[in-house]
MIDRENNU-506618 format. One record per residue (C-alpha): x, y, z. Coordinates in pm, whole numbers, plus 50000, padded with zeros to 5 digits. Layout:
# MIDRENNU-506618
XYZ...
***
This chain:
# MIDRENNU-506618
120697026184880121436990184926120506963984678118466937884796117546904284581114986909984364113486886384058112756894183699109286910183704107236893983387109406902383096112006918183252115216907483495114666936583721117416955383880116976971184278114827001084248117507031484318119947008384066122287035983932122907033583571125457057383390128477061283173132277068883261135007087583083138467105283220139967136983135142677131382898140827113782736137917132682635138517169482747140837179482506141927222082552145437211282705146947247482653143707267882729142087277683111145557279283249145697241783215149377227483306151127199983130150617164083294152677137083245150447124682965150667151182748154907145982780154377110582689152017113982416154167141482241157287118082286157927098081912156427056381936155277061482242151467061682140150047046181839150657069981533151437094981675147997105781824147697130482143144947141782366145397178882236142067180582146140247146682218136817146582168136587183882263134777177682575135787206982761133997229682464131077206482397130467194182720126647213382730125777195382412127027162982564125187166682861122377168482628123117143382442123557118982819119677128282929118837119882541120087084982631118567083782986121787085383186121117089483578125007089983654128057107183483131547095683608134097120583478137357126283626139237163283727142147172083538144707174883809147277199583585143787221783502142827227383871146827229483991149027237883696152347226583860150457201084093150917220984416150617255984527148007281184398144597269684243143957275983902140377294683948139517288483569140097253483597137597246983823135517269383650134887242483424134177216383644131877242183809130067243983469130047208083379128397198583724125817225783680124627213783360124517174683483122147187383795119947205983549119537178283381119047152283648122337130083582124587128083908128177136283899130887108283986134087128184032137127107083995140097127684162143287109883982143077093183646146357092483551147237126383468149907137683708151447172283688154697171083470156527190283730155567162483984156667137183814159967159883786160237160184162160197116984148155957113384049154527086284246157897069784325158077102584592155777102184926155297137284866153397135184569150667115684773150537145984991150157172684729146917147384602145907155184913146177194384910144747194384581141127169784664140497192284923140807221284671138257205884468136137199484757136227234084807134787241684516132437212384392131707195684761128167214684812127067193484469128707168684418127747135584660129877108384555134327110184537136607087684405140177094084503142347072284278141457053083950143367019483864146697020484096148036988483955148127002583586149207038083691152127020883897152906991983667152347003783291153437037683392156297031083619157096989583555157246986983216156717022483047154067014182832152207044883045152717075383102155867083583222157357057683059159597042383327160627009283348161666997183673160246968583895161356985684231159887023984087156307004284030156236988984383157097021684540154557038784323151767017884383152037021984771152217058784738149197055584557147467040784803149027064585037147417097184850143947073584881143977073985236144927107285240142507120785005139667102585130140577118885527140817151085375137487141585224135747127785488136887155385726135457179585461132007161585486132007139985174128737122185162130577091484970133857079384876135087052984733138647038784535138887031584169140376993284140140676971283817139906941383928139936903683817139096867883899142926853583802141976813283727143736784683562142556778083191140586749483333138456772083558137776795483292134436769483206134726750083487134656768783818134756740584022137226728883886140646719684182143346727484019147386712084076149436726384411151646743284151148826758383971146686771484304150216787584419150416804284053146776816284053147256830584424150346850684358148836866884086145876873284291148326889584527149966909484291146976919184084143866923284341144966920484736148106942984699145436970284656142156953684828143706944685146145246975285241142796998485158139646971685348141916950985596144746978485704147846948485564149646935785265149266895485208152606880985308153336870484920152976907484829155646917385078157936887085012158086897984643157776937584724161266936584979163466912784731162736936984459162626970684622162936965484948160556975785222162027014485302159427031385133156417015485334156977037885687154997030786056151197043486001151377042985637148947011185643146837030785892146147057885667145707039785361142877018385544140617045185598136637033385588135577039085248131307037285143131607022484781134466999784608134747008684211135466977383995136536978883634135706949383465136896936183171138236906083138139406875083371143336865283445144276831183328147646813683477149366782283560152646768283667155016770783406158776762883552161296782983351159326808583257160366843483343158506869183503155836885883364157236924883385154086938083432153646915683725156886912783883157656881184074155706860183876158496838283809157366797183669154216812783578152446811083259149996839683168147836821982909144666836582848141256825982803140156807282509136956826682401136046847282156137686886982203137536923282133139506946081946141806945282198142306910482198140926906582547138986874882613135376881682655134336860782969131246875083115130976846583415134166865483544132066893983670129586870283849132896856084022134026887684092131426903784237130316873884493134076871584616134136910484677130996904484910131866875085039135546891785137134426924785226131006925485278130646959985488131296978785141128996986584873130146979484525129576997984168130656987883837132717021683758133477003683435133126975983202133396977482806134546967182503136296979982184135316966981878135816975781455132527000281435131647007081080129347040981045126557028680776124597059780707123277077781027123557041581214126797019181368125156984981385127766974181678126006939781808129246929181940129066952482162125406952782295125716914482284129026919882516126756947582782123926923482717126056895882889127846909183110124706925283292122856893583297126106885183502125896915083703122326903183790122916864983892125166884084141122636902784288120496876084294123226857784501122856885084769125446910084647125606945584739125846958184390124766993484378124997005083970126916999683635128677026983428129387018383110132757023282972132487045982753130367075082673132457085182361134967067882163138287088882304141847088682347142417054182400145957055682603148757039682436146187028982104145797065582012142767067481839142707032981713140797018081981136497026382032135277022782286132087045182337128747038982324128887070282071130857074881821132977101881742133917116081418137237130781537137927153581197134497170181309133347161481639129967146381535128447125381831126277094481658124577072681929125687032881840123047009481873123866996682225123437032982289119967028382185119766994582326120947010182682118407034782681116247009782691117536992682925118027017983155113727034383101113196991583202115856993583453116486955283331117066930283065114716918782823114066882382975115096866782650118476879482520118226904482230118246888281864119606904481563116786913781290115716887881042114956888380688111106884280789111626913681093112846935880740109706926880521107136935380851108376966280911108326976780561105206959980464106136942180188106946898880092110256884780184111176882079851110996920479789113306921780081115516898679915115726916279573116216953379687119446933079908120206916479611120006951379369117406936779116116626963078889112766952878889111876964979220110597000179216112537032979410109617038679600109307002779746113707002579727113687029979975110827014180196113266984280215116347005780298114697022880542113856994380744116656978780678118537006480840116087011581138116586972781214120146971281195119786941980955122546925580841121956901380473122476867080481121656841280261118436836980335118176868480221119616862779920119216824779819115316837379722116866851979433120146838779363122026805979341124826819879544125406804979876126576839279996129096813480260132996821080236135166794980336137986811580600140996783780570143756790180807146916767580710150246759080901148606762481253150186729681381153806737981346154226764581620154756793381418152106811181605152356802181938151676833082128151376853181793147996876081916148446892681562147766860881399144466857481576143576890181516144386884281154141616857881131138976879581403138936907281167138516885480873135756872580963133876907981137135186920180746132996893880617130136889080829129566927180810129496920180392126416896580526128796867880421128096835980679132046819380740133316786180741136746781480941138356754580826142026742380926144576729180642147436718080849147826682680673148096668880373144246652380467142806680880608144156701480263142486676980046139216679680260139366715780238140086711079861136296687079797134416713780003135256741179768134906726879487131786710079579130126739279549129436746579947130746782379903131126816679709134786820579797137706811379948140166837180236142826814980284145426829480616148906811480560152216815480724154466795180520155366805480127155716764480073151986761580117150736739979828146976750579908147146784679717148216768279396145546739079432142736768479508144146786579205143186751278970139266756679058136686777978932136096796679300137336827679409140126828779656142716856779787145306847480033146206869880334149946868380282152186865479926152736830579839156236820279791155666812179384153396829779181150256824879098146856831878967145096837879313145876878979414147096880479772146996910080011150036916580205152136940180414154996956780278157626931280479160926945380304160086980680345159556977680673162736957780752164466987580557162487009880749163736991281089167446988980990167637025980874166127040081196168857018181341171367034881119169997071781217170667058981558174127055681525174397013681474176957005081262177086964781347173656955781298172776918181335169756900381197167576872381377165666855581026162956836781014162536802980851163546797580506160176787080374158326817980566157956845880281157286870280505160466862880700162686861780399161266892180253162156910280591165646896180570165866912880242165526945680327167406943780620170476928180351169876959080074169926984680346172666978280501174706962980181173327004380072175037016380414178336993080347178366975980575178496942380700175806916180742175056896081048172416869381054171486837381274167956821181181165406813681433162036800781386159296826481490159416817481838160716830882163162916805982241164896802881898165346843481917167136837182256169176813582101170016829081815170766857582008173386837082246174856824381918175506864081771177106872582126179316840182092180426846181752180186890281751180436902482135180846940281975177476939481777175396968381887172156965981742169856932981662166616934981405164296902481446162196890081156159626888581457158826902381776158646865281957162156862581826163216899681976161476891682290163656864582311166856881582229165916912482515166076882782764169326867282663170506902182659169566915382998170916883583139174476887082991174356920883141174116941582797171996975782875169406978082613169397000982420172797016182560174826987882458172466969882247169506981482064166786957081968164126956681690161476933081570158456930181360155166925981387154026949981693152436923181941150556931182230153496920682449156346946582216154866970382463155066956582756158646946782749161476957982941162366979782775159196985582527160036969582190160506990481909158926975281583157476969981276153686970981242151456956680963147936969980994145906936281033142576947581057143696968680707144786938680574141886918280637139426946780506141746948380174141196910980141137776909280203137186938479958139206921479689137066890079741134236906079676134866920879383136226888579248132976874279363130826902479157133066897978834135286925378876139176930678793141116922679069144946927079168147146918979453147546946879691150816956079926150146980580231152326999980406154046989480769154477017780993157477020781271156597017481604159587038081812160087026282170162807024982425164446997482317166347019082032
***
């Protein structure tokens, strides 16, 4: 099928007729059954089972069970209208040691699941590799060795053997550039490696066992095949809303490296049979060029039917000289990887819907002899379960959005050819654990209880239409509530507001509707009834002075915050307090009566703002102790226990001259870290070492030169924040200390980048999203009358390579 330009029918934008809609998940992450069926042990299961290398703890042992439930899933996939199921083979089930006899019971399995998907009318999308390579391959070298792209080979045509007379539609190799550069680059994938040279060589021999497998394929007469690639339009911040935008010499020569590195190194030798020339610049001063031998390129380049493209979010970069090299992009050196200013998920990825539209014209504009799917696009978000229902508009807003992008591209004249959504189930989330949900289902992972979200229900919908809804989707109003129940608005409003005058039979009218509707209260709902403005003022203080440059934790902070309050029905007012003006301003609007309550996020102790807040009648908490007491209750993270827990693992490790990198002074947080770093190791005897930085990456490196200087025999550093040990890693590597073999390094904190340095950072996490949900919580009981108390939650150690 080829898409041709169509227009919205009457109320509908209407995708080609033959459009292939579906959902996608992989093996590990949903199949659970890792010791049953003769199943080997991949690489994933090692690096699950190894201590802080996934988020608490968490393995794909049993998953979401798949590989026992998969009939009732299946079900539960033709329940939501699903034409296409993209599910990937468990290389260690079908070949236990990678190579060598077939496991017969393994592919028993798949033999089942495939069955039941062509009884029920869904077609199967088998995805040969998603990341879970045999453990005894990876023994033998993993993807760094040539032969392991011949083995993949051996083993697709195996399940060709077995699957090829039903299944249509093959893809060898899912995401290279994270198999070969979280996995082998920076380690915070499975295996866990961290060497520049080990990811280049991996990602060609990825390629390699592409254009093997999809030969082997296409000599066993594989309908279609197609490649796996996560893909993104890389931009400066400037293009990110302004695509026209031209940016600096130094900032086009940024964006096209990346580009390079990110997209071609994989596009143009699977399409075009050659590496771009900045690829193998970078590729032969790093690992040299040995590993790339005569009629490897010709292989690789073999023709291919579809191109897979998972989606998520766009790459934002510009010139930035002095700035070291991204490790998961080596040879990005004087580049800046920023990131898009716009609202984001769970994940903290920027949620930039346009990207796709990019995307998908420059795929068909660079390569337009190949037909291109959506294999996946996605987004995690906080789901709360509210009765039988999870009200998840984030995420049908974010599907909503990104396939009215999906359609201007079409309209454009693009080849697009179907969109699985990523992903059926919340799963095993890689490196996140279970933290992270994905699905368009949720998953009760105590008992395995499926519960369809909303934008489940929503892309049924979509999918019986096959289209949008012309107008974009609006969430439920108060007057939506009191239609579908039958009764006035300002019945509505009292059973919201729990006025004991409304009677149980017309109560549970309300509920009901209120829970078929997904509505949320707000104060319209409530300002029938009540004086309350049902608004809660947000203030975030002490964002000018740096602090929390780069500090993704601090963002999310404030993101879950507010979803913590607008899921309360609360509307939010952010407001800054970063002057002595702006405090004063934020001081009248309180107390003027424009809101319920006050969440004020501050960094510094100092803060006056908390004390002033405290003098009014209006209910505050602050996200963070304040330096001197007071009446307002605070919600915190236990900052000294975690130090203490730091320093001791440090001690257990064998440190014995253990330096500290501080924080400021007039930072509680910081200070409070310091302390228990002093009483542990003043409990140890031994001595303390300590240089002060100020939160940021630049005064850690310092600080760190200054402890060398002055203490060339310290062997261990703990950093009041992870900026600040980021900083000290470089300053290490670069006076030649091996971390952690001469040096270990801790910090605090657990940003997204503690995991992707070199080595991963071991450190401190605070649970944010806890946090926030504490505060929010205490609010609200302040706000109905209720005792309240400050609350102190527990930090949990993060164990990477870097101790």
């Amino acid at each position: 099928m080829t898409a041709t330009t169509i227009s919205a029918r009457g109320e509908t934008l209407s995708f080609p007729d033959g459009f292939v809609w579906g959902a996608a998940t992989a093996a590990y992450q949903v199949e659970g059954a890792t010791r049953e069926g003769g199943r080997g042990v991949s690489i994933w299961d090692t690096f699950s089972r190894t201590p802080g290398r996934v988020a608490g703890g968490h393995t794909g042992d049993v998953a979401c069970d798949h590989y026992h439930r998969h009939a009732d899933d299946v079900r539960m996939m033709a329940e939501l209208g699903l034409g296409a199921y993209r599910f990937s083979v468990a290389w260690p089930r079908v070949q236990p040691s990678g190579s060598g006899p077939v496991n017969a019971a393994g592919l028993d399995f798949y033999d089942r699941l495939v069955n039941e998907l062509l009884a029920a009318d869904i077609t199967p999308y088998v995805t040969l590799y998603h990341w879970d390579l045999p453990q005894e391959l990876e023994d033998r070298g993993g993807w760094t060795d040539r032969d392991t792209a011949h083995r993949f080979a051996d083993y697709a045509r195996a399940v060709h053997d077995r699957l090829g007379d039903r299944v249509g539609t093959w893809m060898t190799i899912n995401e290279p550039w994270v198999a070969a550069f979280l996995g082998y680059g920076i380690g915070a994938h499975a295996p866990g490696r961290a060497s520049a040279a080990e990811a280049f060589r991996a990602s060609h021999h990825l390629l390699l066992a592409h254009g093997l497998g999809a030969r082997v394929l296409r000599d066993a007469g594989a309908r279609e095949i197609a490649l796996t690639l996560n893909l993104a339009p890389v931009m400066t911040p400037g293009q990110v809303s302004d695509p026209d935008l031209v940016p600096s010499a130094a900032d086009a020569e940024a964006v096209n490296r990346v580009d390079c590195l990110l997209n071609r190194q994989f596009l143009d030798p699977v399409l075009r049979g050659e590496y771009p020339e900045p690829v193998l610049a970078i590729v032969d001063r790093i690992a040299g060029l040995g590993h790339v031998l005569d009629g490897d390129l010709e292989t690789i380049n073999q023709p291919i039917d579809l191109l897979g493209i998972n989606y998520y979010t766009p790459c934002v970069v510009r010139s930035e000289p002095g700035e070291p090299a991204n490790a998961a992009y080596p040879g990005t050196e004087d580049v800046m990887f920023s990131g898009a200013h716009a609202p984001t998920t769970a994940m903290g990825w920027p949620i930039v819907p346009t990207g796709l539209s990019r995307l998908l014209v420059r795929l068909s504009r660079d390569f337009p002899e190949v037909g291109l799917i959506v294999t996946e696009n996605g987004a995690a978000f906080d789901d709360v379960v509210t009765g039988d229902r999870v009200h998840d508009t984030d995420r049908t807003a974010f599907f909503d959005n990104h396939l009215r992008a999906a359609h201007e591209a079409i309209e454009a004249g693009v080849d697009l050819r179907g969109f699985l959504a990523w992903s059926l189930m919340d799963n095993f989330e890689w490196a996140e654990g279970y933290h992270k949900r994905f699905g368009i289902v949720h998953v009760d992972f105590e008992t395995q209880r499926r519960l369809p979200k909303d934008s489940a229900l929503w892309y049924r919908e979509v999918i019986r239409r096959n289209g949008l809804r012309r107008e974009r989707a609006r969430r439920p109003t108060l007057e939506a509530v009191a239609a579908r129940a039958g009764v006035s608005r300002s019945t509505v409003s009292r059973v919201i507001n729990g006025e004991s005058m409304v009677s149980d039979e017309f109560r549970e009218i309300v509920m009901k509707a209120v829970a078929e509707l997904g509505y949320v209260p707000n104060s319209a709902a409530r300002s029938l009834v009540t004086r309350r403005t049902d608004t809660v003022a947000l203030v975030v203080s002490d964002v000018s002075d740096g602090s929390h440059a780069g500090d993704s934790l601090f963002s999310a902070t404030v993101r879950s915050t507010v979803r913590e309050l607008e899921e309360a029905g609360k509307h939010v007012t952010l407001m800054l307090a970063d002057t002595p003006r702006s405090r004063q301003r934020v001081e009248q609007y309180v107390t003027s009566g424009h809101v319920d309550g006050v969440v004020l996020v501050s960094a510094h102790g100092a803060d006056t703002l908390p004390g002033a807040l405290a003098g009014t009648s209006v209910p505050a908490v602050l996200l963070g102790r304040p330096a001197v007491a007071t009446r307002t209750p605070y919600v915190d993270v236990d900052n000294a226990g975690g130090a203490a827990a730091a320093v001791r693992h440090l001690l257990d490790r064998g440190r014995s001259r253990i330096a500290a990198i501080s924080g400021p002074p007039d930072v509680t947080a910081a200070q409070e870290r310091l302390r228990g770093y002093r009483e542990t190791l003043r409990e140890a005897g031994h001595r303390l070492i300590v240089a002060v930085g100020d939160l940021t990456h630049a005064s850690g490196a310092e600080a760190m030169r200054r402890l060398l200087r002055d203490d060339p025999g310290l062997d261990a550093v703990f950093a009041a924040g992870d900026l600040m040990a980021l900083g000290a890693l470089r300053v290490l590597h670069e006076s030649g200390r091996r971390v952690p073999d001469d040096v270990a390094v801790v910090g605090f904190d657990d940003i997204e980048a503690a995991c992707y340095a070199v080595p991963p950072l071991t450190t401190v996490r605070g649970l944010r999203a806890e946090q926030a949900r504490a505060a929010v919580r205490l609010l609200l009981r302040h706000l109905d009358g209720g005792p309240v108390s400050s609350a102190t939650l527990p930090t949990e150690l993060v164990i990477r390579q870097s101790t």
